[in-house]
N, C-alpha and C positions, 0 to 999 in steps of 0.2 A: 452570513452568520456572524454574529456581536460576541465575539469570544471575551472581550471584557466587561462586558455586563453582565454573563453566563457568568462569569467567574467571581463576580463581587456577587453574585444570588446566590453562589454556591458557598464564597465562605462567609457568609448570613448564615447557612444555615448551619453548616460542619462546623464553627469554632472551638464547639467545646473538642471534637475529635480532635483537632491539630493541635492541644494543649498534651496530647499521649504520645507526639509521633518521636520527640526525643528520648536518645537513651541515653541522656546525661539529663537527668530530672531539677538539677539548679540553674542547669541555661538551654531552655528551651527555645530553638531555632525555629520562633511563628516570624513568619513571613511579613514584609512590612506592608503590603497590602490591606493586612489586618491590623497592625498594632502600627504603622507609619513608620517615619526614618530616624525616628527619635531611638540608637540603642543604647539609652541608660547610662550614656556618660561611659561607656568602654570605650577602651583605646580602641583607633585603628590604626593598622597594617597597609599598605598598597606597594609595598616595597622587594616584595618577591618577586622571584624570577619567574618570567614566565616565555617558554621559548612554544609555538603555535606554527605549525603551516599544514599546506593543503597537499594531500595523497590521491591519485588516481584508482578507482577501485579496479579497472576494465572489467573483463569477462567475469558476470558475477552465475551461482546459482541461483535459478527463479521457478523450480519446481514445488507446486503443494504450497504456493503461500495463501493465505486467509483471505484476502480481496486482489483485485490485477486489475491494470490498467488495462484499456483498449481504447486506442485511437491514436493523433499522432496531433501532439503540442509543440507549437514553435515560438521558444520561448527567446526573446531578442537578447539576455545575457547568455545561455547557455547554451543554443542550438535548438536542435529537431531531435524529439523522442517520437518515435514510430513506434507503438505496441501492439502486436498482435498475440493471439491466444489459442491455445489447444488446448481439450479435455475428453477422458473418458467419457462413459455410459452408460449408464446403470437403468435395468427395467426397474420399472416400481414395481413393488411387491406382489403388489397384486395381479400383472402381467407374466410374472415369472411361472414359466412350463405352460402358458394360454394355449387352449386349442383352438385353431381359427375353423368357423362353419362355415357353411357350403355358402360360393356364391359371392365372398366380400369383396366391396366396393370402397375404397379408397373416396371419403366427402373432400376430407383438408388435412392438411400438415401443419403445426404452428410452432413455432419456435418462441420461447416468452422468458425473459430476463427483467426483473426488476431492475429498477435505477434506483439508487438511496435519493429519497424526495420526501417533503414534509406537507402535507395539504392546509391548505390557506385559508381557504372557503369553501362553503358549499349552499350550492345554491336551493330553491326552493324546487327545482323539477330530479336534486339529487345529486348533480352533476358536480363535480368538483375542481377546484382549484389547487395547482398543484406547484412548487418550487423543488427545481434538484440541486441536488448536495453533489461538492467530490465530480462537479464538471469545469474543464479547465478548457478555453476558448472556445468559440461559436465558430459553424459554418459546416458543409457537407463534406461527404469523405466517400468514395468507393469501399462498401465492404462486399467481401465476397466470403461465404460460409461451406467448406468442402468437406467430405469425409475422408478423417486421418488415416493413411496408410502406413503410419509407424506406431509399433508397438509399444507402450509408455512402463516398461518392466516397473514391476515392484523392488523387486530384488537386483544386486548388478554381477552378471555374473562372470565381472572382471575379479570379484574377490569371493569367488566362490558361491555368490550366494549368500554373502552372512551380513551385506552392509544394504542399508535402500541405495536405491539408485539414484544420484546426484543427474537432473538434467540442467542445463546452463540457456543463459537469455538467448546467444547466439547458433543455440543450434539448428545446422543446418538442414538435418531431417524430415523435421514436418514438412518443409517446402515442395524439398523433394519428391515425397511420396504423397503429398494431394492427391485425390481421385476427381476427376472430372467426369460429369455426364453430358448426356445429349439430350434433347426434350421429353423422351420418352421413357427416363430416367436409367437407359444404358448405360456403360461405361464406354467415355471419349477420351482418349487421350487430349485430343484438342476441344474440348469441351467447355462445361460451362460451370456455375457453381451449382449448390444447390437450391439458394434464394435468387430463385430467377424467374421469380416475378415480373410484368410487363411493367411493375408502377417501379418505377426509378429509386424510389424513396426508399425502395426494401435492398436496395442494391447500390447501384453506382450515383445515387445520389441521399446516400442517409443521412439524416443527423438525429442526433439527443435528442427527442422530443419531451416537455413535461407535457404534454397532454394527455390528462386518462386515458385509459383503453375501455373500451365500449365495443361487447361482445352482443350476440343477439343470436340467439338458438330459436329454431322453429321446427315443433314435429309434427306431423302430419294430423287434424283434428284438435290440434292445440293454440292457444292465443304464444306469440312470440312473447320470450321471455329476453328482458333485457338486461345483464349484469355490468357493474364498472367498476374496478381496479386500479389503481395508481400507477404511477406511470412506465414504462417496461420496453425491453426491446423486444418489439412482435415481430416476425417473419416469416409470412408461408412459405413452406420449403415446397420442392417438387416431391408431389404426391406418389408418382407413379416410381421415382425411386422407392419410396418407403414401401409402398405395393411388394416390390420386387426383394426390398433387404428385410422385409418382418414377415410379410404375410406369406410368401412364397419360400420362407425359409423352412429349412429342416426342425421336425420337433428336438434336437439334439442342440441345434443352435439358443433356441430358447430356453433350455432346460434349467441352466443357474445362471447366474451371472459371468464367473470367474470365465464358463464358454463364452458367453457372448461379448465380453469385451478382446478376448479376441478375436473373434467374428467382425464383431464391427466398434473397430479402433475409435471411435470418437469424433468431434468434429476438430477443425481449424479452421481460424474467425480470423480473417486477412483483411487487413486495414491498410488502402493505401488514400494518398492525395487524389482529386479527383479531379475533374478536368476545368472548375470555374475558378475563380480567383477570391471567394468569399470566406474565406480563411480555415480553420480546421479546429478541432475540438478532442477532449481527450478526455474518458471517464473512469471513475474509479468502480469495479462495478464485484458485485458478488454473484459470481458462476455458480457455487452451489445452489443458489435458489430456483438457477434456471431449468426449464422442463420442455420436452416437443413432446407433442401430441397431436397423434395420430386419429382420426374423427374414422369412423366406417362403418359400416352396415352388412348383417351380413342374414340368412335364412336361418328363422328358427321354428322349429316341428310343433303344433300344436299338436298333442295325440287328443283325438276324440274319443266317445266313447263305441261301444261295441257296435258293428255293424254303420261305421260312419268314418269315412275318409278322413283321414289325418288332414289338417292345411297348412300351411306355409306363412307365416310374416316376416317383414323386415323389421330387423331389430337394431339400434345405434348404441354403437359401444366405442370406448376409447381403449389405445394403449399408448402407456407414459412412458418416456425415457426421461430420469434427469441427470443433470451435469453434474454426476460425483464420482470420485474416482481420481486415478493421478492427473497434474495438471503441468503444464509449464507456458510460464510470461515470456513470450517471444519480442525483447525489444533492441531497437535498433537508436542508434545515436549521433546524430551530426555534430560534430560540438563549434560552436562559434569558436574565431580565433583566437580572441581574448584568453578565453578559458583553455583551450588547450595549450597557451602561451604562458599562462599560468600556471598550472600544472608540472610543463617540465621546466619550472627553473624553481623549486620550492628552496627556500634555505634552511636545513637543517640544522642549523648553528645559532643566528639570530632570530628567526622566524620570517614570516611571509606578510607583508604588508598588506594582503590580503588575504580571508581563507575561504574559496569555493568549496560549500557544502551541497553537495547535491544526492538525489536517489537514482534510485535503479541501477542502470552502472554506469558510474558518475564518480564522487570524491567523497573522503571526508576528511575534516582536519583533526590531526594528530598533536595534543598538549604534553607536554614536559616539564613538570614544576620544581621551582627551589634549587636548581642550580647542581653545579660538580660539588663532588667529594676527594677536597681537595688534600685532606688528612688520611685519606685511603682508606679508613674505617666499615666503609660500606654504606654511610647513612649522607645524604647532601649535607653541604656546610649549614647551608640554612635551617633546615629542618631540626638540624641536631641545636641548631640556636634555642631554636623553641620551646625543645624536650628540655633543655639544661632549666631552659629560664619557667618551667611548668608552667608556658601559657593555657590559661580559661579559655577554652574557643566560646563565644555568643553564637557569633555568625560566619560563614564564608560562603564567600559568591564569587562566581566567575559571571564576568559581566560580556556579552560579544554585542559592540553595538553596530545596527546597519549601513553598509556602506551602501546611502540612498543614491550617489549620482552611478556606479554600477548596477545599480536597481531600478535606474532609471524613474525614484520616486520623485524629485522635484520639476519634472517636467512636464512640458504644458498636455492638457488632457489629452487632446488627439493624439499623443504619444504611447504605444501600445507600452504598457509598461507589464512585467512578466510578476507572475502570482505566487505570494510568498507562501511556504511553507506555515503551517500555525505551530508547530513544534519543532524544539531539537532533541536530542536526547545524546546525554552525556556518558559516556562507561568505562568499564576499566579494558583500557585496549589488552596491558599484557594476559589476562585470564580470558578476556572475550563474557562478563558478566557484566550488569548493573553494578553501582555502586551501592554501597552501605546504606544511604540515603534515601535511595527507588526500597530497600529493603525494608527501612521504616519511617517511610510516609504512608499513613493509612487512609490519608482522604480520599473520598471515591465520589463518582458523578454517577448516579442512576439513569438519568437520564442522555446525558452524551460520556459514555464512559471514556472517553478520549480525553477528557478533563480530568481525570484522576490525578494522581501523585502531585496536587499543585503546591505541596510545600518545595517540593525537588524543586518543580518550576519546568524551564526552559519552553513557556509558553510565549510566543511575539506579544513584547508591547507596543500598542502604534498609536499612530496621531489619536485623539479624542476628537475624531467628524465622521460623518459618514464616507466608509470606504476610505477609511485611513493609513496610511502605510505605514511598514513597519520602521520604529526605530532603537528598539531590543532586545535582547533576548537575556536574560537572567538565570543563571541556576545553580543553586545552594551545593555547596558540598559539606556544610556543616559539621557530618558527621564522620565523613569523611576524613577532613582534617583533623577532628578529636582524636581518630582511631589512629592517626598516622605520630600523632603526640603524646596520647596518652598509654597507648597497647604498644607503641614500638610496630606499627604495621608498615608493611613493604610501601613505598613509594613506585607505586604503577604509573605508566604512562596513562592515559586518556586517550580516548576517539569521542568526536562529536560530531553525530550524524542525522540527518534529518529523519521523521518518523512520521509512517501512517497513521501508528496507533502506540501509545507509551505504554501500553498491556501486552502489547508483543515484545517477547526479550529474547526471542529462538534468534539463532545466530544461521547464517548461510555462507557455504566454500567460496571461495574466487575460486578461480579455474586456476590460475597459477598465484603461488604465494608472493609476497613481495618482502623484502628485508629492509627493515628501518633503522638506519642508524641512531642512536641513541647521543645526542650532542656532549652530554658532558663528560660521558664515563670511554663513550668510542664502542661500547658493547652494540650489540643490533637485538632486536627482536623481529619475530614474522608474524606477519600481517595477510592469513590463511582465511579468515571468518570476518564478518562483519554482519553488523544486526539486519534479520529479514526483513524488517519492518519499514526499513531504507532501502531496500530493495522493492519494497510496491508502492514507494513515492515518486511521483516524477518530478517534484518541484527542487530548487533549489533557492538558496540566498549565498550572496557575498556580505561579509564579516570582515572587519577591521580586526588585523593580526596584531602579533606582538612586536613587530620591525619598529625600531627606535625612532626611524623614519614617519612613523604613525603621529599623529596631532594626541599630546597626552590626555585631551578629553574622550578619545575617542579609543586611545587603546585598550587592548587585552589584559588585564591586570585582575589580581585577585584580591579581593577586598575581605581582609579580614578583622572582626571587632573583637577584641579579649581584654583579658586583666589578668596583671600579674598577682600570686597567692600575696598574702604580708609577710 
């Protein structure tokens, strides 16, 4: 995907919009992307203090997020992320209270998950060409698909009842109570999964496939009908369990929903390494879409007319389960030494010569701007410069540029080099919200809405080749800095964390909070919440901190253009 050429198409087209997005209407902060580097002869600024390091997130929430990793990415600066996944199940509606007739016969079981993919071509017999989005290394993996024996509460009723229930990456529950069968789809303790299939590929040897799926139904008198679909995870599950968990169930089990997902807890989708050496793969994937379906056949009564035996035919009917309901990202973390070497020696005073940003539970780094308040007032020495001197903000950017030989970009191709995040996202650590900024940028992408807010910015700039790496990341705080000069607004600390999607702002608990010390003033703030949407990335990048020790082209600095009134 060409995020910079997405992004000059998109602002061709939105220019007039980003002329609304300031709310200071005499210095409108467009982007120099669009109007270049030329700002009008205003002063700059690069002289503020900027103090930056990297915080370990650990044990994060990863219940009910919008997309989830699955699979296990071994990324040569950060480690091994291992993800696996569990969800409810919900009858389709039209299954709910089904009376099964006499006689039914279990055809197939199918398990089907779309993959995010974009089709290419297509050819003249129909057949399509297809590319996936949101997959992170190649090669096979052992999945094994089992029915959840833990209950996923709505409610937690450690507080009575009145809060949802928080579940976290490393719980050890689902493991625990997996259900295993035996071929005839019993329960085994020492047993098997559910996709256990004889073809390797549905099981102990899968990978991401882009190739359509290509279905073929045939009913008895009829010509075969051929259907094709984009690309998906399919897996026949063992039929003769489902025989036993829907068809042989009680009509009280099928009755609503709210029964049956306790009835039957849901699946867990176990992702491990698998026994060749052809590397591993990790994907970004949306469970709500996913659906099993149940194929079967069962007697249904022609009544005839008076004086003439009723007969009998077989008839083919489905029943739907899909993947919605509570969920939880079960992920696991190796961390190379580097990084966890990093991590515990951050300097809260000068900053960290590097800042490891990573997702899921991983890091982010923590910004500090404008120095102590050294006249005790309550406002930084700096900042209150400003206010006296009623600077004009133009522009303000924080600039983070990449540290390529940690990225391993300058090196020779056959070097696996690890896959950069395409966004970061900036926020106000102390409130846990967006800044002013995300508040009012109104540009938006129709098409990949993941491009939205690009006045904010913090989209990777990289080489201008094919397959270019990244060498920055940019992102305006503009207005930001207006409000902090002009309204007298609080000077919040900062978090910068890496993002799925800049459309998600819901925030997710650590499991244990963390206290930050504050460098200039000695106060701490905690560090309970951090944004979801870093929580369903598995990628990271290293970032050139604000350490003095830093080459000054390369550091952390806030660049700000103004003019003072006459």
């Amino acid at each position: 995907m060409n995020y910079k050429t997405l992004i000059k198409s998109f602002f061709a087209l939105s220019l007039t919009a980003v002329f609304f997005v300031s709310c200071d209407k005499d210095y409108n902060d467009i982007g120099s992307d669009v109007i270049g580097e030329d700002h009008f002869g205003f002063e700059k600024y690069t002289g503020a203090t900027v103090v930056a390091y990297d915080k370990a997130t650990d044990v994060v929430q990863s219940n009910n997020l919008e997309v989830n990793p699955l699979g296990i990415y071994k990324n040569p600066t950060f480690g091994i992320t291992k993800a696996s996944f569990v969800t409810q199940l919900e009858m389709d509606v039209t299954n709910v209270g089904v009376k099964f007739g006499n006689n039914v016969a279990v055809d197939s079981v199918f398990l089907s998950i779309p993959y995010f993919s974009k089709k290419t071509a297509t050819a003249t017999d129909g057949s399509g060409t297809y590319t996936l989005d949101s997959i992170y290394g190649s090669g096979k993996m052992d999945l094994r698909v089992f029915e959840n024996g833990y209950y996923l509460n709505d409610l937690d009723p450690t507080t009575g009842f009145d809060e949802a229930q928080k579940f976290y990456n490393d719980d050890p529950n689902i493991d625990n109570f997996k259900k295993r069968i035996d071929a005839s789809g019993n329960y085994d303790l020492n047993g098997r999964a559910l996709n256990d299939s004889t073809a390797i590929s549905q099981n102990t040897a899968f990978s991401f496939s882009e190739k359509e799926i290509i279905t073929t139904t045939t009913e008895p008198g009829e010509d075969p009908v051929v259907s094709r679909s984009a690309p998906a995870m399919r897996l026949r599950l063992n039929r003769f369990f489902f025989k036993k968990k829907l068809v042989d169930a009680s009509s009280e089990k099928l009755s609503n929903n709210a029964t049956f997902r306790d009835y039957f807890r849901g699946l867990y989708f176990q992702m491990e390494d698998d026994a060749s050496d052809d590397g591993t793969a990790l994907a970004m994937m949306n469970f709500k879409k996913g659906t099993v379906t149940m194929a079967y056949k069962e007697d249904k009564i022609i009544r005839n007319k008076a004086n003439t035996a009723d007969s009998t035919i077989r008839v083919s009917k489905k029943f739907i389960l899909n993947l919605v309901g509570n969920t939880i990202s079960l992920q696991q973390h190796t961390d190379e030494a580097a990084y966890a070497n990093a991590l515990n020696a951050a300097n809260t005073t000068l900053g960290d010569e590097r800042l490891y940003v990573k997702g899921g539970q991983g890091s982010l780094a923590v910004i500090d701007l404008f120095g102590p308040d050294n006249d005790s007032d309550g406002v930084a020495d700096e900042l209150e410069s400003m206010r006296n001197q009623n600077w004009l903000i133009n522009e303000a950017n924080l600039t983070f540029y990449v540290d390529r030989a940690s990225m391993k970009s300058d090196e020779a191709s056959s070097v696996v080099k690890p896959r950069e995040p395409e966004r970061l996202y900036l926020f106000d650590l102390t409130n846990k919200r967006p800044l002013l900024d995300f508040a009012t940028d109104g540009t938006t992408n129709s098409t990949l809405t993941k491009l939205g807010k690009v006045v904010h910015d913090g989209i990777i700039q990289r080489e201008d080749v094919d397959g270019g790496r990244g060498i920055k990341y940019r992102i305006r705080i503009t207005n930001h800095l207006r409000n902090l000069i002009k309204n007298d607004s609080t000077n919040v600390r900062l978090g910068l964390a890496v993002t799925e999607s800049i459309n998600i702002i819901s925030n997710a608990r650590l499991k244990n909070s963390i206290t930050l010390p504050i460098p200039f003033t000695g106060n701490a703030t905690t560090l309970d919440r951090m944004p979801s949407a870093s929580v369903m990335h598995p990628l990271g990048t290293v970032l050139w901190g604000s350490a003095p020790t830093v080459a000054d082209d390369k550091r952390l600095k806030l660049e700000i253009y103004y003019t003072k009134p006459n």
